[in-house]
N, C-alpha and C positions, 0 to 999 in steps of 0.2 A: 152444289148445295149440300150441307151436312144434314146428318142424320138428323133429326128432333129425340132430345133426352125422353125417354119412358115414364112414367109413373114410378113404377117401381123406382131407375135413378133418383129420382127425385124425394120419393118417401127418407131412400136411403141414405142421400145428402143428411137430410132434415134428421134423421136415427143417428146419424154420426156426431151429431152434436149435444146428445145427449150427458156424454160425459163431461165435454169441458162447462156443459151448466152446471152439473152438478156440486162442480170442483169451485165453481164461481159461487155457489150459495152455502158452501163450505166455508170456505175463506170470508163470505160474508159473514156466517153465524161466531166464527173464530174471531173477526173485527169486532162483532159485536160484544161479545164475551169481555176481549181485552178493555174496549171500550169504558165497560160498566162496570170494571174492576179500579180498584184502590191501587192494585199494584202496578209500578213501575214495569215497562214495558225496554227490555232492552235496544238500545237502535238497529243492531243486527237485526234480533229477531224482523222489526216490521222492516228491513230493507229484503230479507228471503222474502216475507210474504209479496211485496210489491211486486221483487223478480217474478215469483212465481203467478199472480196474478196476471199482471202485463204478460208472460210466454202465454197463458190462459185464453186471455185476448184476444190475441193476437194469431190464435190456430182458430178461435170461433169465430175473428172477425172472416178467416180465409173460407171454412167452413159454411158460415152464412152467403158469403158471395157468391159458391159455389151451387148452394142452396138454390140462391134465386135465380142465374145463371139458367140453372136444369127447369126450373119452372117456366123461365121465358121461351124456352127452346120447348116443351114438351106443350104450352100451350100454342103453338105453332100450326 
């Protein structure tokens, strides 16, 4: 039988995610912006932003997992 994840693990899952939200309400304020402007938005431009959204994702979705992973093992 393994070990049950700490508190601590588990805070720290949850602290590790703090950046890719950040980065996701970034890129939301930046959609917004483009959004509510007049100007013509080049296709590059929002194909980088999607890249870099979806890589965003896709570390917070593994992130989150892990997150709740350490929660189910530490309430054990």
């Amino acid at each position: 039988m393994s070990t049950p994840a700490s508190v601590a693990a588990v805070f720290s899952a949850v602290s590790d995610m703090e950046e890719e939200v950040r980065d996701l309400v970034g890129f939301a304020q930046a959609l917004c912006v483009f959004g509510g402007s007049s100007i013509s938005i080049p296709p590059k431009a929002v194909y980088v932003l999607a890249e870099a959204l979806e890589a965003t994702a896709a570390r917070l979705e593994m992130q989150w997992e892990l997150a709740f992973k350490l929660a189910a093992e530490a309430k054990q």
